[in-house]
N, C-alpha and C positions, 0 to 999 in steps of 0.2 A: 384771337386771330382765326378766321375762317381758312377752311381750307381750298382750295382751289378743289374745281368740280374735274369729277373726272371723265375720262376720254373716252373715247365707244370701246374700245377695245379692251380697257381697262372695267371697266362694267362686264363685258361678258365675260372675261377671266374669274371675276367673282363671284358670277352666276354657276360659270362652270367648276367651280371651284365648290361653292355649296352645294352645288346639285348632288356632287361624290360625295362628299360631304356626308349629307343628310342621305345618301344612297348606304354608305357604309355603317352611320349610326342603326338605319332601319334593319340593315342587315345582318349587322351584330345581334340587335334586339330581337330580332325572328330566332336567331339559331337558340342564341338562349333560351327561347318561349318552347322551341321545338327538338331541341338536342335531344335523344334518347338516353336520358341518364337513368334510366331503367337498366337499359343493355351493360352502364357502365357497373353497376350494381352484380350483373349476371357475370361481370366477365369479373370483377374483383372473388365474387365466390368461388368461382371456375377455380383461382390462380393458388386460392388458400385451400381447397378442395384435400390438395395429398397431406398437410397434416390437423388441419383443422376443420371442423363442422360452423360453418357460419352462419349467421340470419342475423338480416336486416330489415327492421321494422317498416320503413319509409324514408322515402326518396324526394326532400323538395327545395326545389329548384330557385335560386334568387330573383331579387329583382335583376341585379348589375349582371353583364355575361360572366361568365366562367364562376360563380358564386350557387355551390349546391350544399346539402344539408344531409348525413346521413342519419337519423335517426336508430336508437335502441338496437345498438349493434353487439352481436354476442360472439364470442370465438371459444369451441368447446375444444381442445385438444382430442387428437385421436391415439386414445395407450396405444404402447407398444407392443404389449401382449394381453393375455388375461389378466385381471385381477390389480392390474395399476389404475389409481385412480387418475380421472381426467381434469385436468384442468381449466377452469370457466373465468374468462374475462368480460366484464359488460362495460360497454362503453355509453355513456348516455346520448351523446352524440360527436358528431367529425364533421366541423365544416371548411369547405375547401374553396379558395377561392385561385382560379386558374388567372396569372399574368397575362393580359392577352399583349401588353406592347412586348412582354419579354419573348413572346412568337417570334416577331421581326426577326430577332437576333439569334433564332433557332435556339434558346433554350424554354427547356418548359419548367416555369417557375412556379411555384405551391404553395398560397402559404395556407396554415394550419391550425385549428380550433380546436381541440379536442379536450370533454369534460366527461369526469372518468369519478362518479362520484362526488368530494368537493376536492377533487383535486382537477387541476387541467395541465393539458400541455400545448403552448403555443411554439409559433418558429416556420422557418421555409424549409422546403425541401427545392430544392434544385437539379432540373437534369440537362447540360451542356450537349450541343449538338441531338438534343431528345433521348439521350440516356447512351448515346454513342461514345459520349466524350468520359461519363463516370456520373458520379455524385456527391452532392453536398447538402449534408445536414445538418439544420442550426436551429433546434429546439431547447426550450428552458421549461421543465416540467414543476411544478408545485404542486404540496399535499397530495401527492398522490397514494393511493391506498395502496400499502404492501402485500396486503392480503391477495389482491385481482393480479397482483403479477406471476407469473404460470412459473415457479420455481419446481412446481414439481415434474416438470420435464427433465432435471438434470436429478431428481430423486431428492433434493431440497425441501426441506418443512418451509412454510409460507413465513415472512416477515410482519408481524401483528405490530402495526402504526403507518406514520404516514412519512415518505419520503421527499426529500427534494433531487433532482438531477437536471445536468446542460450537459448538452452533444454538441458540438462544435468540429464535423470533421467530413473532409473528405477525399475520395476513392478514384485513384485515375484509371481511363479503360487502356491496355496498351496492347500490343501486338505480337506474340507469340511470334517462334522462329517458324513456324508452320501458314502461321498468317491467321491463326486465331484470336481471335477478339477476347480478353479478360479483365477481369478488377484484378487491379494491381497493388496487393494491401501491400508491398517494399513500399512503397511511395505515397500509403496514406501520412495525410497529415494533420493534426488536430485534438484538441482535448477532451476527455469526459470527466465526471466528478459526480457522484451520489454521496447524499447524508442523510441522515436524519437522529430527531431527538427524543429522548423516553419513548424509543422503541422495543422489540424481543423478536427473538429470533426461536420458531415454532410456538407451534399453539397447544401443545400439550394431548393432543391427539395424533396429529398426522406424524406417521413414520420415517424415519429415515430411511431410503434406498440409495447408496452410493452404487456409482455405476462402473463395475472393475470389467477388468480384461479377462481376468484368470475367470473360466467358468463355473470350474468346481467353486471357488471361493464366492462367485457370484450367484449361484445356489444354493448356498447358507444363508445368504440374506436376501435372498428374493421374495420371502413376507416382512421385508424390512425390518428396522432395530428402534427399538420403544426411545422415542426420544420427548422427553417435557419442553421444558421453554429455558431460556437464557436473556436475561435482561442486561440491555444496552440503554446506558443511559445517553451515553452521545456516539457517532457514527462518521468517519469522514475519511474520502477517501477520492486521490485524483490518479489522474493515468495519462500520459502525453503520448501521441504515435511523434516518430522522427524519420520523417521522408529521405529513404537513399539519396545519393550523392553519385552523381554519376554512373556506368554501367559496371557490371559484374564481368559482363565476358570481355571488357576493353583492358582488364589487367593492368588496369592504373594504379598507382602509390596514393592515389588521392581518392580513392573509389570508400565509400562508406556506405553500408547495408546501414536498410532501414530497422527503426526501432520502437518497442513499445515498453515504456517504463513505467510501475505505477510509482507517483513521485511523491506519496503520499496515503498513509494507512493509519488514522488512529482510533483508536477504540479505546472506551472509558464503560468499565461494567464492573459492578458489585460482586457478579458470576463468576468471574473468571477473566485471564485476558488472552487475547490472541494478536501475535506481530506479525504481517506478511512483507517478503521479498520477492516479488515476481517483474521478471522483465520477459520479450521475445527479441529474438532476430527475425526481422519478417519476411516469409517467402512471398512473391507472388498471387499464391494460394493460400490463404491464409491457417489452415490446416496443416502445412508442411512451415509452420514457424515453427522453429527452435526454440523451447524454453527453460528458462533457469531460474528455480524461485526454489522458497523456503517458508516452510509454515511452522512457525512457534507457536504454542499454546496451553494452556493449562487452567481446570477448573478452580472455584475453592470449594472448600471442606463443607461449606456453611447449606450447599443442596441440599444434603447428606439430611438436613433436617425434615423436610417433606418426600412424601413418596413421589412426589411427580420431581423433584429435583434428581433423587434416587437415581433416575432412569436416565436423565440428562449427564449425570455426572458417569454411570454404568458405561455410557455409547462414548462421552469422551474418552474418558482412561483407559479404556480395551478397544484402542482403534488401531492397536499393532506397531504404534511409533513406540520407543524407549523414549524414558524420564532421562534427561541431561544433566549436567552440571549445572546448568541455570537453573533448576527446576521447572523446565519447560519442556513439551512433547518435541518431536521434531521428528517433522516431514520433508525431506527432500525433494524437489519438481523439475525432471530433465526428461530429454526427449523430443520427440513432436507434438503439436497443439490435439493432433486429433488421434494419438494414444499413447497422450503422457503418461509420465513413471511415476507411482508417489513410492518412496524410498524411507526407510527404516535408519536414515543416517545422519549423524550431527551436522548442520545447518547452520547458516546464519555471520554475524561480526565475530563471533568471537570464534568459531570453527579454526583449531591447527590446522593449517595445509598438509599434507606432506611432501620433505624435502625434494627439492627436484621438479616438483609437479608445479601445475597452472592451476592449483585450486586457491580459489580465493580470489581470481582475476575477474569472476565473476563482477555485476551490479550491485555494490550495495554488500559486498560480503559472501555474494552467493557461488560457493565452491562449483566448479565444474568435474564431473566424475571425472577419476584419474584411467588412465588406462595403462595396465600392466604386464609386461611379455608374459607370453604361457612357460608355463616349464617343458623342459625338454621330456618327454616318455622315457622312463626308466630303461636301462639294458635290459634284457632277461637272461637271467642265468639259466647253465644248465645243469637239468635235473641229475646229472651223474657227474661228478666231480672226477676231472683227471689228474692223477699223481704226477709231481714232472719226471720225466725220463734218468733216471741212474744213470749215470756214469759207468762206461766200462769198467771191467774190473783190470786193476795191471796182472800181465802174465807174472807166475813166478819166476824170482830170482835163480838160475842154480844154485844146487848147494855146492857152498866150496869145498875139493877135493883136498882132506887131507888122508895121512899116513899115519893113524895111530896104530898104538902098537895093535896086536892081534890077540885078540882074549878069545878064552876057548867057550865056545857055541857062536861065537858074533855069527851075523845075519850081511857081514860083509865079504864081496869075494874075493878071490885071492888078487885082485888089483889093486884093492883099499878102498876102492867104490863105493856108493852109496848103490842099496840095491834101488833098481828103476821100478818105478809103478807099472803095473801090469797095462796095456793098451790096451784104450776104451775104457778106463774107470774114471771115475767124477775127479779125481785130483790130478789128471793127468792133462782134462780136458779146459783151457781159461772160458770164465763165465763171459758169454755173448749179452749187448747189449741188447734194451729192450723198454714196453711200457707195457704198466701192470695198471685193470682195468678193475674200480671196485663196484 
């Protein structure tokens, strides 16, 4: 069936219809050909400048818009101080291809190529309102080398194998009572999870440096503690953030802080084992979350056989936690995110509470520190003890007057009297009361 020809007006509508058209295709393609992704290059280095040293090999550009390529990309950490080593990530390359319909909609959408070795990690990144509204992250990484991931920033020996992990989560922006703009991790929402199989944990070279509060303690170990390797035959381990419920300052019965639980920790090793309970209450700020976790652990005997286990088994057993009833170390984890406590105290399911207390109310087992009134400050006695006060003495009785007969010399006068004490002598006078001072 033919169609009916069309009408003048109808013709120029699809002339003027393609002309935009093929104006906007042209014009796509120009910006592509001519975007300064150089500048984008300068200004990504610019942003990683305060802890990392970067260089990027080259910069090339797709065919399709918003599709560029960064090639042989290096991120060297900058130590902290003297004498810590730095840590180097190569990336072989990052390709990025920018949403251009997800413009319209005012979010700028990402998605992600990155081969790091034979490992990669694909996924979007997402930013709502252009990063006004928060973020969202949905990458799935495979075989990626444990070795390239910078663990010694947190004073970590490297992970020797290859890992798998999915991020699935994200970060609302909200508005401070000031009218400040922040990521609001109470109300992230989303899971993570890393594994991996016939891995180890250190390389039997690099040091442990934990990184304490106390100074003096942190200057014992500031040329780090000989740590060998630990071998992990399998690794698995997930984490769920749970987005508040309502507001905090609205003082509702129905208000729930947000949460981050790991919902899942297993570990299978020859070495040793190790069980963790860690959850947070999350602030805002993700730094001022509250956490409450517990670390069980304990090596075996079987290091003991090589000198490099030696060392590994050394830095376990003299980490300052006490041996348990379970035969397990235990660390305690309270406080804030950003100068958590590790504690020298029994941990975990099977921890007595004590009576009275909210220990145990925790996630999972994980006691909450109890908190106990101070005692009162002792009296102070005084240095010279006072006698208590004597009782008056009673005056004497008179002696009763009688009439014996009269024997020769008596000392009695011719009345039958008693003769009287002379006045002013001690027996005449009654003893005054008073306090005697030693």
């Amino acid at each position: 069936m033919a169609l009916p020809p069309l009408g003048r007006r109808q013709r120029l509508a699809l002339r003027y219809a393609g002309i935009v058209l093929g104006t906007l295709v042209v014009f796509v393609f120009a910006l592509q050909a001519t975007f300064p992704y150089d500048r984008v290059r300068d200004k990504v280095i610019e942003e990683l400048s305060p802890s990392y040293d970067v260089s990027i090999g080259s910069v090339d550009r797709g065919i399709m818009p918003g599709s560029v390529t960064f090639k042989s990309v290096t991120l060297t950490s900058r130590p902290a101080k003297a004498g810590d080593v730095a840590s180097v990530l190569f990336v072989d390359s990052i390709h990025v291809d920018l949403g251009i319909l997800s413009l319209i909609g005012m979010t700028a959408s990402v998605d992600l190529d990155v081969k790091i070795g034979a490992g990669r990690i694909k996924g979007n990144v997402s930013l709502p309102k252009f990063g006004r509204a928060g973020f969202k992250i949905d990458v799935v990484g495979t075989d990626l080398p444990g070795r390239d991931i910078p663990l010694s920033t947190w004073g970590m020996p490297p992970v020797i194998g290859k890992l798998d992990a999915t991020i699935d989560l994200s970060v609302p922006i909200t508005k401070t009572k000031s009218g400040r703009e922040m990521r609001d991790w109470s109300k992230a929402d989303g899971d993570i999870s890393l594994g991996c199989t016939a891995c180890a944990f250190g390389d039997g070279k690099t040091k442990l440096k934990p990184l304490l509060k106390n100074r003096s303690q942190q200057a014992l170990v500031a040329d780090g503690i000989e740590f060998g390797k630990l071998s992990i035959d399998s690794l698995a381990i997930e984490a769920k953030f749970t987005p508040a419920v309502g507001e905090p300052d609205a003082h509702s019965s129905g208000y729930k802080p947000g949460k981050f639980d790991v919902t899942k920790f297993e570990l299978k090793s020859r070495d040793g084992e190790l069980h963790v309970d860690y959850s947070m209450t999350l602030a805002p700020e993700l730094d001022e979350s509250e956490v409450a976790g517990c670390l069980r652990f304990n090596v075996s005997e079987n290091l003991l056989k090589t000198e490099e286990g030696k060392k590994t088994y050394a830095s376990v057993t003299t980490s300052g936690a006490e041996k348990r009833a379970d035969g397990l170390f235990h660390i305690k984890l309270s406080h804030h995110l950003k100068d958590m406590q590790r504690l020298n105290l029994e941990c975990g399911p099977n921890a007595k509470p004590t009576p009275g207390s909210d220990e145990g109310s925790g996630p999972r087992g994980v006691m909450r520190p109890t908190i106990h009134p101070m005692p009162e400050p002792p009296v102070a006695k005084p240095s010279v003890e006072a006698k208590p006060e004597p009782k008056p003495a009673e005056p004497p009785k008179p002696a009763e007057i009688t009439k014996p007969a009269k024997p020769e010399g008596s000392a009695v006068n011719p009345e039958g009297s008693a003769a009287a004490a002379p006045e002013g002598s001690a027996e005449a006078q009654p003893e005054q009361p008073g306090q005697q001072i030693q």
